[in-house]
N, C-alpha and C positions, 0 to 999 in steps of 0.2 A: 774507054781510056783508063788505062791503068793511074791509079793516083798514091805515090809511095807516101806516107806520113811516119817520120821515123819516131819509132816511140808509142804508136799509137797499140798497134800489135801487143807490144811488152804489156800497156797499159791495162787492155782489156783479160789480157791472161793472168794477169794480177788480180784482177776484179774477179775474178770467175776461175779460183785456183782451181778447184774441182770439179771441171767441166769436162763431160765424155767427149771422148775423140771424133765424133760425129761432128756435133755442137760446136766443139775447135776449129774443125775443116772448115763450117759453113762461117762462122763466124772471120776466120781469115779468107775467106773467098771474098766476101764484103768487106775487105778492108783493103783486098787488092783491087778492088772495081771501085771502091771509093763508091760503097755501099748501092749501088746497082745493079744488080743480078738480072737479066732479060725474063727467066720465068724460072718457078718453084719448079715445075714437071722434070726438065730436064736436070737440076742439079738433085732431083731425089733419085733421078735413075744415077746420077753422078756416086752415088753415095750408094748404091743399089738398096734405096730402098722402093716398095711396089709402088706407092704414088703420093700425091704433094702431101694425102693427108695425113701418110706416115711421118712426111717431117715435118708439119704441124704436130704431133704426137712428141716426135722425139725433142723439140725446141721445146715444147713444153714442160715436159717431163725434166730436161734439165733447167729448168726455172728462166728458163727466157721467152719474149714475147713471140706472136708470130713474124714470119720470115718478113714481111712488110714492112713492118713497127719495126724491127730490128736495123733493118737496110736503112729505115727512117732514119734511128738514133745514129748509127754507124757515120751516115752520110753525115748530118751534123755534125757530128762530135770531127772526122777530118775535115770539115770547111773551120769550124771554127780553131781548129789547132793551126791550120794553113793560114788562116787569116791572123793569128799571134805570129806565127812565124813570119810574114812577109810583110802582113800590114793591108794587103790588098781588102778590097771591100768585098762583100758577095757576089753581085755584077761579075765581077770579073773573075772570080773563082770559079762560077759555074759558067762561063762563058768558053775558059778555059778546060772543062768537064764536058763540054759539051752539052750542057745540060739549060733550059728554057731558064733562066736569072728568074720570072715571075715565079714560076714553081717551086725555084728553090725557097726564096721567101717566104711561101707558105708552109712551104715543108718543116721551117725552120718555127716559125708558129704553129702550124699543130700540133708539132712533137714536143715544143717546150715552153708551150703558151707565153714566148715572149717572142718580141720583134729582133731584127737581125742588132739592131745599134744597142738592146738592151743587152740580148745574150755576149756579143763581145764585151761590155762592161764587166760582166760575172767570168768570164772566161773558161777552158775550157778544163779548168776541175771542177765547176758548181757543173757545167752538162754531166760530164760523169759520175757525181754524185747522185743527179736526178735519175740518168739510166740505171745507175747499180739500186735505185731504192724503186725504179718502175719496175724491177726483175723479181718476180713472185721468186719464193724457198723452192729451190727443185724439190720433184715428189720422191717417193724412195722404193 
């Protein structure tokens, strides 16, 4: 399910002025999936590159985590902008995704060791502040 979150695109291109056009592509592909990509294989051939571990290499290289941790953070950061903007709880944001609500929960704890009712207190520039400072110095 496609999940539009406006602003959020702008947001992360702001974050990451200097990012290669590879990097960009995958990075907006996970922000029209509303950070769920089916598998690395087939978007590395999307990208031609020869296999997932070339774009592990190339995320890396532009100072971002792997394509997992990324879709993690991605995914978060639009529940929780979705959730400023409507008000809806997680339940039903990921219900509306498609997506298993318990999972998402945890998702939402691994990636930013707080619970869903903490993170919407901080809202959603302390998550993107945490993402921009999890994002190692690309190499050069």
């Amino acid at each position: 399910m496609v999940m539009r979150i406006p602003g959020l695109m702008a947001t992360l291109h702001a974050a990451f002025p200097r990012l290669p056009l590879h990097s960009r592509v995958i990075i907006e592909a996970l922000v029209l999936t509303g950070g769920s990509l089916s598998s690395t294989s087939p978007l590395a051939a999307t990208l031609r590159l020869p296999n997932r571990y070339a774009l592990t290499r190339l995320l890396h290289r532009a100072g971002l985590p792997s394509l997992r941790e990324l879709s993690a953070w991605v995914s978060v950061l639009s529940w929780v902008i979705k959730g400023e903007a409507t008000g809806l709880p997680l339940f039903v944001i990921a219900k509306q995704a498609r997506r298993v609500p318990a999972v998402c929960y945890r998702l939402v704890k691994r990636t930013t060791g707080l619970t869903w009712t903490a993170l919407r207190a901080r809202g959603s520039p302390w998550v993107m502040d945490r993402f921009v400072r999890r994002c190692p110095r690309p190499q050069r």
